[in-house]
C-alpha positions in Angstrom: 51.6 -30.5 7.1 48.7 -31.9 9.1 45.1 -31.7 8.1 44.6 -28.7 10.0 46.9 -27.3 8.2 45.7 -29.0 4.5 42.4 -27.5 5.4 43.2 -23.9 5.7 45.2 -24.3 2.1 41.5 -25.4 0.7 40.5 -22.1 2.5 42.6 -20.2 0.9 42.2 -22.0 -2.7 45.9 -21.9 -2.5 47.2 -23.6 -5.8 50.9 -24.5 -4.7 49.2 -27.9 -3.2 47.4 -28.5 -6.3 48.6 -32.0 -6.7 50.9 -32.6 -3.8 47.0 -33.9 -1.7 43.4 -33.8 -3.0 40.1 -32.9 -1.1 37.6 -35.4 -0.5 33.9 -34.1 0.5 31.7 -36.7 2.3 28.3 -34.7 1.8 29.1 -34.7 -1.3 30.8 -37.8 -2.6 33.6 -35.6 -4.8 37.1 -35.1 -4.6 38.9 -31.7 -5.7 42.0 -30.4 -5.7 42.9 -27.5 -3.1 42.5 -24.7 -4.9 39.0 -25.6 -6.2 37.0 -22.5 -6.7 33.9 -24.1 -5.4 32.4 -23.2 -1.9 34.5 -24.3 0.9 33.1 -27.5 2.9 32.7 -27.7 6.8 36.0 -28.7 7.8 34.2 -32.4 9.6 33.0 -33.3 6.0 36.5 -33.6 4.4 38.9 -35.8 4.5 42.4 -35.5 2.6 43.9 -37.9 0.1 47.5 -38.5 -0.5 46.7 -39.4 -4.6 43.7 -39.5 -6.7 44.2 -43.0 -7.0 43.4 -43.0 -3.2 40.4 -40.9 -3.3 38.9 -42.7 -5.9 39.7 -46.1 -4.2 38.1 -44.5 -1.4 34.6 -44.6 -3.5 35.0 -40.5 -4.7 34.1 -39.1 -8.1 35.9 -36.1 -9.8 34.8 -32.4 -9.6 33.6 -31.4 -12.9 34.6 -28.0 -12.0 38.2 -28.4 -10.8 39.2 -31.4 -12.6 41.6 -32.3 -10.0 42.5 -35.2 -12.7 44.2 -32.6 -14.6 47.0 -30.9 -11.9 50.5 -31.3 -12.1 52.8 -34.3 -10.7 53.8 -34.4 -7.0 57.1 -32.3 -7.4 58.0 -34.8 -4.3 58.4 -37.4 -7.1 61.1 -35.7 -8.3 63.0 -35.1 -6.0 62.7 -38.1 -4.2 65.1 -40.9 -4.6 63.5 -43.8 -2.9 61.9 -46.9 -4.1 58.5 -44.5 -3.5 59.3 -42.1 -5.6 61.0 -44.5 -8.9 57.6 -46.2 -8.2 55.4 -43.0 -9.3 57.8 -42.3 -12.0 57.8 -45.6 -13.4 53.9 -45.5 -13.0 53.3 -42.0 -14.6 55.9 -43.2 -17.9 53.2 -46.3 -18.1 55.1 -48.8 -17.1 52.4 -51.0 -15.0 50.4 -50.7 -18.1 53.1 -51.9 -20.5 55.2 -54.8 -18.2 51.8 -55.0 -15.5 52.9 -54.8 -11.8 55.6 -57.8 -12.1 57.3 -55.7 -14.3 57.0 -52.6 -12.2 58.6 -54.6 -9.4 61.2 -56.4 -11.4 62.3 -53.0 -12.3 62.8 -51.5 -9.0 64.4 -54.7 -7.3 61.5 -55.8 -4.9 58.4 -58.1 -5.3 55.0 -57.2 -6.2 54.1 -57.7 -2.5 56.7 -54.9 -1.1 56.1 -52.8 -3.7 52.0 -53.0 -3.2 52.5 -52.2 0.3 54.9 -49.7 0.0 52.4 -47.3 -2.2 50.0 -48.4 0.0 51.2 -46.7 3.0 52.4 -43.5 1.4 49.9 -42.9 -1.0 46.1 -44.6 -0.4 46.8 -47.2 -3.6 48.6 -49.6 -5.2 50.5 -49.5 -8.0 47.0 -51.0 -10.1 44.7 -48.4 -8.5 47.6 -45.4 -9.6 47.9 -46.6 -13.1 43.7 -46.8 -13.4 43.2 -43.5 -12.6 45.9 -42.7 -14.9 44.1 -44.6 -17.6 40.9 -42.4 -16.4 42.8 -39.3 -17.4 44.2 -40.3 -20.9 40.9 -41.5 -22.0 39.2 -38.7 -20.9 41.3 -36.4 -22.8 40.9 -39.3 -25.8 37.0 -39.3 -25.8 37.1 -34.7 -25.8 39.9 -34.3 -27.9 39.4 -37.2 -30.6 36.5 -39.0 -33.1 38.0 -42.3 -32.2 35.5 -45.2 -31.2 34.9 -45.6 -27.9 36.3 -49.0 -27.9 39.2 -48.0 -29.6 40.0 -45.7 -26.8 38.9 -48.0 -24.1 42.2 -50.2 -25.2 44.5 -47.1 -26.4 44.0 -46.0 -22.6 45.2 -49.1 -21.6 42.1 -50.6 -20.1 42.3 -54.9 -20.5 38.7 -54.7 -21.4 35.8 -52.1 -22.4 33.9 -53.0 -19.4 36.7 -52.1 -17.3 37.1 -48.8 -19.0 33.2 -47.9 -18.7 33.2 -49.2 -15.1 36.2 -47.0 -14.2 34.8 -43.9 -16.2 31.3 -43.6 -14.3 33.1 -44.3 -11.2 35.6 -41.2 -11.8 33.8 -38.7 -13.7 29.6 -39.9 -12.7 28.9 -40.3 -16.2 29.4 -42.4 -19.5 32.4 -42.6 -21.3 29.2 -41.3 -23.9 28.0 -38.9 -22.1 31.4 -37.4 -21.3 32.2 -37.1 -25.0 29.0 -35.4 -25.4 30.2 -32.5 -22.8 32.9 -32.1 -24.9 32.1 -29.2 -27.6 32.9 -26.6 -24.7 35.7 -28.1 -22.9 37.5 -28.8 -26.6 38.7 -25.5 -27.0 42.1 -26.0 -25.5 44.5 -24.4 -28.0 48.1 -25.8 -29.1 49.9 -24.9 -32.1 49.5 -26.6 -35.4 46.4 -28.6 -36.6 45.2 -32.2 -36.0 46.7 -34.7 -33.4 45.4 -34.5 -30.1 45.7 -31.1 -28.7 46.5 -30.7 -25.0 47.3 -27.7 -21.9 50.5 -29.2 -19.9 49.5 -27.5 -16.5 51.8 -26.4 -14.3 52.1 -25.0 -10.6 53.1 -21.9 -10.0 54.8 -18.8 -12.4 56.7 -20.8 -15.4 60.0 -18.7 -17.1 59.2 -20.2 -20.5 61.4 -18.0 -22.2 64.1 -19.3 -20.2 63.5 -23.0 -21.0 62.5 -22.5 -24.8 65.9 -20.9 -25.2 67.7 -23.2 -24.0 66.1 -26.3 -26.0 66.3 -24.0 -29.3 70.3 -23.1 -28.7 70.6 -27.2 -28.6 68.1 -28.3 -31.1 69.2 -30.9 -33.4 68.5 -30.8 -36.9 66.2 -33.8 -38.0 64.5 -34.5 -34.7 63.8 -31.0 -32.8 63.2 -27.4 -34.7 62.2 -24.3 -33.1 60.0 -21.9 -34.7 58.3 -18.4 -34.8 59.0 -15.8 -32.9 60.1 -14.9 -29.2 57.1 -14.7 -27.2 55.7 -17.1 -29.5 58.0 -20.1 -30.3 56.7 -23.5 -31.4 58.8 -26.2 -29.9 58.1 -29.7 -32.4 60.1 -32.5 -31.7 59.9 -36.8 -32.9 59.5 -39.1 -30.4 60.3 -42.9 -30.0 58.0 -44.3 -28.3 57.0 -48.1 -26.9 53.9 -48.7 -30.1 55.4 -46.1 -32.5 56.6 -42.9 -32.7 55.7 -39.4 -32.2 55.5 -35.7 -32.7 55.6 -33.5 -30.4 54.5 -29.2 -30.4 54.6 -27.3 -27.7 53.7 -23.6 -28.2 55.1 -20.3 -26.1 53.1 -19.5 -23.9 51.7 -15.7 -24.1 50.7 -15.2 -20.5 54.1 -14.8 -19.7 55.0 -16.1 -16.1 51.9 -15.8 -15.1 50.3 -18.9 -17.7 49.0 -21.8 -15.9 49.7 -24.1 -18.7 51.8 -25.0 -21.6 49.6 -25.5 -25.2 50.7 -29.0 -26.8 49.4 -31.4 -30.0 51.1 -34.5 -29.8 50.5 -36.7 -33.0 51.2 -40.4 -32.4 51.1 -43.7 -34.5 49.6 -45.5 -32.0 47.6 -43.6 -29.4 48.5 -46.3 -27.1 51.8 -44.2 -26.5 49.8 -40.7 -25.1 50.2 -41.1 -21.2 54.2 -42.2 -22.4 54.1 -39.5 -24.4 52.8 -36.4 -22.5 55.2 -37.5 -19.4 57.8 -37.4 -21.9 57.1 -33.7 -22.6 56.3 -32.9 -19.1 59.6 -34.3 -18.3 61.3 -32.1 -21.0 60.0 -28.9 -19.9 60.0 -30.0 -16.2 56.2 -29.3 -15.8 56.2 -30.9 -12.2 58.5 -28.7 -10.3 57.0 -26.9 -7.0 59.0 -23.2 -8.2 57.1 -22.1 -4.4 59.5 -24.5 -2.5 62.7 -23.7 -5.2 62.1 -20.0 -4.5 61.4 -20.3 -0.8 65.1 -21.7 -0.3 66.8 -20.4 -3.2 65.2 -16.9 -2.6 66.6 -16.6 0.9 70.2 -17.1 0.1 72.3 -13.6 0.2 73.7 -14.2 -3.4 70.8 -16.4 -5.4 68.0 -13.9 -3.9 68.2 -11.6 -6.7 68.7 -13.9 -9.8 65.2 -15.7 -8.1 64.0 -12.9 -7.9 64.6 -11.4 -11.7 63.7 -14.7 -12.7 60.7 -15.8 -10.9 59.1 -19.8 -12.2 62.7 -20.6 -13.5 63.3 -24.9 -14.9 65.6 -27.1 -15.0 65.4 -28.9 -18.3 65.0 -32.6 -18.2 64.8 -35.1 -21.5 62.5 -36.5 -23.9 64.8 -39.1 -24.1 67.1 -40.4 -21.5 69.6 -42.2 -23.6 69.3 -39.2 -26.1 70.2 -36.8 -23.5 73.2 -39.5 -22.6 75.1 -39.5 -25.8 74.3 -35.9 -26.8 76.1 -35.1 -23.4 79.1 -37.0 -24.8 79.2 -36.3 -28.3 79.3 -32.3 -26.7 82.2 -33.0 -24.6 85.0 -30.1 -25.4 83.4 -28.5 -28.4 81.0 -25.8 -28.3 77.1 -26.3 -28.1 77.0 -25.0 -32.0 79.7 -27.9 -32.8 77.8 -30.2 -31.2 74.5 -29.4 -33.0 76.3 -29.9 -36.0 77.6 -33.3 -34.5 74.0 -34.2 -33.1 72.5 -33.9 -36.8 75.0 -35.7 -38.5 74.8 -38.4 -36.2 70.7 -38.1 -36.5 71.6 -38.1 -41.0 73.7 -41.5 -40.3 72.5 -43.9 -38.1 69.1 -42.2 -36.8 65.4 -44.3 -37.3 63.5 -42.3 -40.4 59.9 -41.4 -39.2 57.2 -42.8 -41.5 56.8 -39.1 -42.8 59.0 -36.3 -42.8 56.8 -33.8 -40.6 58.5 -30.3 -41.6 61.8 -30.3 -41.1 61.3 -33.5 -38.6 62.9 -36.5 -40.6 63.9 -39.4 -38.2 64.2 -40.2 -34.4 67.4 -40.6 -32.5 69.7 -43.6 -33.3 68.6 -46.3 -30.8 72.2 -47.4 -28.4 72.2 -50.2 -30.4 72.3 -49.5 -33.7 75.2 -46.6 -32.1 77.2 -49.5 -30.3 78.6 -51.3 -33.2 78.8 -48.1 -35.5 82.2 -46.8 -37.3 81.2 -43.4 -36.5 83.5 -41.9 -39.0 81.0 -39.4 -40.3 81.3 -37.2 -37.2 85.5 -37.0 -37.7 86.0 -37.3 -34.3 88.8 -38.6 -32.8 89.0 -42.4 -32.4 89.3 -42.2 -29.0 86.1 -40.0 -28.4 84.3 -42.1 -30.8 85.2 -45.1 -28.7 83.7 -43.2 -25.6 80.4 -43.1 -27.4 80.4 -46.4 -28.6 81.4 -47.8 -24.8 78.3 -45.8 -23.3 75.8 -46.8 -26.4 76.9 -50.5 -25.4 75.9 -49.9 -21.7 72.8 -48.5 -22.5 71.9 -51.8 -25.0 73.0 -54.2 -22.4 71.6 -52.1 -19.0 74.9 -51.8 -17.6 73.8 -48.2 -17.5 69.9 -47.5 -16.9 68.7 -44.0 -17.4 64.9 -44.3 -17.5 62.6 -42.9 -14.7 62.7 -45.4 -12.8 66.8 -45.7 -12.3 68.4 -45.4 -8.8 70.3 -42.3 -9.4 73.5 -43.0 -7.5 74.0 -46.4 -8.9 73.3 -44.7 -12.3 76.1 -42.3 -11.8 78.4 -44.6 -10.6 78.0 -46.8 -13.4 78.7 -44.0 -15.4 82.2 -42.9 -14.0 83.0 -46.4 -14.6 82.9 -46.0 -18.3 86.2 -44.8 -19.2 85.9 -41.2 -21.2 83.4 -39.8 -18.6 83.9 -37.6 -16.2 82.6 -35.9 -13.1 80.8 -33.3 -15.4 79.1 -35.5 -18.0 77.7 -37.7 -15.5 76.5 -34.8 -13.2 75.1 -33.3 -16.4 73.6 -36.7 -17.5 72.0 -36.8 -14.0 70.5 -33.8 -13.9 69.0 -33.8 -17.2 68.5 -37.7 -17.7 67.2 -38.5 -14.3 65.5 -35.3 -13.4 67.5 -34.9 -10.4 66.5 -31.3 -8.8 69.9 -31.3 -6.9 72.6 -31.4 -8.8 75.9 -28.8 -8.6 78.1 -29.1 -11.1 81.2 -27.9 -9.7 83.8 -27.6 -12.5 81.4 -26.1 -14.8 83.5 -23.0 -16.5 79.8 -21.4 -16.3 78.7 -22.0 -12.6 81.9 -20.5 -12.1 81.7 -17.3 -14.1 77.8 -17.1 -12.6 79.8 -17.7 -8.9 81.7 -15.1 -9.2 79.0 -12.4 -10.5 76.9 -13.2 -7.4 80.3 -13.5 -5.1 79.4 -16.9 -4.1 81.8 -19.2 -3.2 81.6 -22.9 -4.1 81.2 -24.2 -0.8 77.8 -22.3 -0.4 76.3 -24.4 -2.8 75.2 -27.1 -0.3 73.0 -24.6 1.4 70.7 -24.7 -1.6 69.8 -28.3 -1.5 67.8 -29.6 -2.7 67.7 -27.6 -5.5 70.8 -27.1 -6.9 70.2 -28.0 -10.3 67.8 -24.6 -9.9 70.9 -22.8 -8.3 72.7 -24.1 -11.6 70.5 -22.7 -13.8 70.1 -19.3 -12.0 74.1 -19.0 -12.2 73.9 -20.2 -16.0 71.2 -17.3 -16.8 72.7 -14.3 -14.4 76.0 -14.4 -17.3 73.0 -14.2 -20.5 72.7 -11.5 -23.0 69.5 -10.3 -24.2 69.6 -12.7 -27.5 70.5 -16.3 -25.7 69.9 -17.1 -22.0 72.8 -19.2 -21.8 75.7 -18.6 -23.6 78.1 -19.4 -20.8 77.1 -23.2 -21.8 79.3 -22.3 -25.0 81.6 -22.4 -22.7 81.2 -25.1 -19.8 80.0 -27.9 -22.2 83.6 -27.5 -23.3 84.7 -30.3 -20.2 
């Protein structure tokens, strides 16, 4: 897309580029996102911006009205496998804040200076302008959402000092971190289930099947660290969170809208707010919040036997994970039982070896073993097989030592080669693993018993699955859904989590 082009989406207001390039009016000295409802600016007064980082680098403040702070990730992030894209989500899990831009670096296998320049060129900033305006956001939502000091929040954002925190705030929003607390009362309304915490709206772009994706986290939750509750059409999804200054709890309500919702209500309640921006990627992550379900539909939609299951099931996700290395040994510890078994399995383990939370929360008790403590376990309470128990011990050890690296930063085909390396998993597991894990929008899984029973309602043929990259994670989960029954929307997994 050129700016031509970027200009008539701002004419439109069209929302599917909310996020993927932001506005920037010179008569005016704001930057919005496309779909800002505000009167469309001559076309010579605008000039476009890869990332807010970049339009606030470029001296712009954000609109008040559109909060183009506020719009989903880049889906491009996603899907891209570069040292680009593990850059932005290394940067949006906090990374630069946590380890600074040495560690950001370090982490992806270049120096600072490569790594600066490489943001630079794609995206208007470096990796310390991203994370700033990223510290913008999470305090903003701090100083309208909570009674905590100002100077609290200054260093809970992640700011090094409160002058840098005020600086940045009247540079990004014109106003005080004061004075933007003070326009709170009529902005604070943002509803989530529960009380307390810090209550949140997850946006999204585009039509979201939340029914889809809350059935499929409630048929696998695990007792102790994720619960489901209320009704369809109204589900609470709570679940504990480790996170790098504490822990976490995490409620994400049901949508009513339906597809047509722009946002998911959430309440995260942390020990150290410190852990938000960590935290609300984490969910995001989850419930895959940054996909572009435009460009999924626009290929997926076309093909002769996906067209109708896109188009019964318009704003369907692919489910990603809270926790990588959780996701990792829940994948093994399912291998050739059925997803009940390996609830039961999953909460055992969670009973044995898993963290307690400083507070039962409901039903909410402890977090996930860390690999650690998992490596040098007996395992004996799950009366599994030596030799599977082995396999779970052998890929807990690889996650401890970072023979195997599954967080958003990893390079995904080093990842899954590392993981057929480690004997007891397969083909399956470690596309699985990399679709869920790593977030990978493209992944088939080929000897799925359920892809196959979904291939053969639709008449598809396996070799037609590379016209759907790349999204075939999406084609996955169309295939998984088109064999559902009315009470569960994927019952077939009963089945293909049996490899």
């Amino acid at each position: 897309m050129d700016d031509d082009g970027r200009y008539e989406a701002v004419r439109s207001r069209d929302e599917r580029f909310d996020g993927v390039f932001f506005t920037a009016v010179l008569t005016t000295g704001i930057y919005c996102r496309p779909s800002c409802p505000a009167t469309t600016p001559k076309r010579r007064n605008v000039r476009f911006h890869p990332s807010a980082a970049s339009a606030q680098a470029a001296g712009f403040r954000a609109c008040r009205r559109c909060r183009p702070d506020t719009v989903p990730g880049s889906a491009e992030w996603n899907a891209r496998a570069d040292a680009v894209g593990r850059a932005m989500r290394l940067i949006t899990d906090g990374i630069v804040d946590r380890e600074g831009v040495s560690g950001l670096a370090r982490r992806l296998g270049y120096s600072s200076r490569q790594v600066q320049r490489l943001l630079t060129v794609e995206l208007g900033a470096g990796p310390v302008a991203l994370a700033r305006a990223q510290r913008a956001h999470t305090a903003r939502i701090l100083l309208q959402t909570t009674e905590l000091p100002v100077t609290e929040i200054a260093f809970a954002a992640g700011f090094a000092s409160v002058r840098q925190f005020n600086d940045t705030i009247r540079a990004t929003y014109a106003r005080t971190p004061s004075e933007l607390r003070a326009a709170a009362p009529r902005e604070r309304a943002a509803p989530g289930p529960g009380t307390g915490g810090i209550p949140l709206r997850l946006a999204h772009r585009g039509p979201y099947d939340a029914r889809q994706v809350f059935d499929f986290l409630g048929l696998r939750a695990l007792a102790g660290i994720e619960e489901m509750t209320g009704t369809r059409g109204s589900r609470t999804y709570r679940r504990s969170l480790a996170l790098p200054h504490g822990t976490g709890i995490a409620e994400v309500g049901e949508p009513s809208g339906g597809p047509d919702a722009r946002w998911l209500p959430c309440r995260l309640h942390l020990t150290d707010t410190r852990d938000l921006t960590t935290a609300v990627q984490r969910v995001r992550r989850l419930f895959d919040l940054d996909a572009d379900p435009y460009a999924v539909a626009d290929r997926l939609g076309t093909d002769p036997f996906l067209a109708p299951l896109v188009a019964a099931r318009p704003g369907l996700r692919s489910p990603g994970a809270a926790d990588p290395d959780e996701l990792a040994v829940r994948a093994v510890l399912g291998q050739q039982i059925t997803v009940s078994s390996a609830r039961k399995l999953g909460g055992t383990l969670v009973a044995a070896y898993g963290k307690p939370l400083p507070a039962p929360d409901g039903s909410l008790t402890h977090t996930f073993p860390a690999a650690e403590t998992l490596a040098d376990a007996p395992l004996t309470e799950l009366g599994m097989p030596e030799s599977r128990r082995a396999t779970l011990r052998t890929l807990a050890t690889a996650l401890a030592d970072g023979t195997v690296h599954l967080g958003p930063g990893a390079d995904r085909d080093a990842t899954e080669h590392a993981l057929l390396a480690l004997r007891g998993i397969g083909p399956w597991t470690a596309g699985y693993m990399r679709m869920r894990a790593l977030g990978d929008p493209d992944v088939f899984l080929t000897g799925d018993a359920g892809v196959r029973h979904g291939l053969g309602l639709v008449g598809a043929e396996p070799a037609t699955a590379d016209a759907w990259r790349p999204w075939r994670s999406y084609a996955v989960h169309h295939l998984w859904t088109a064999t559902s029954t009315p009470e569960t929307t994927t019952p077939a997994l009963t089945t293909s989590e049996k490899h």
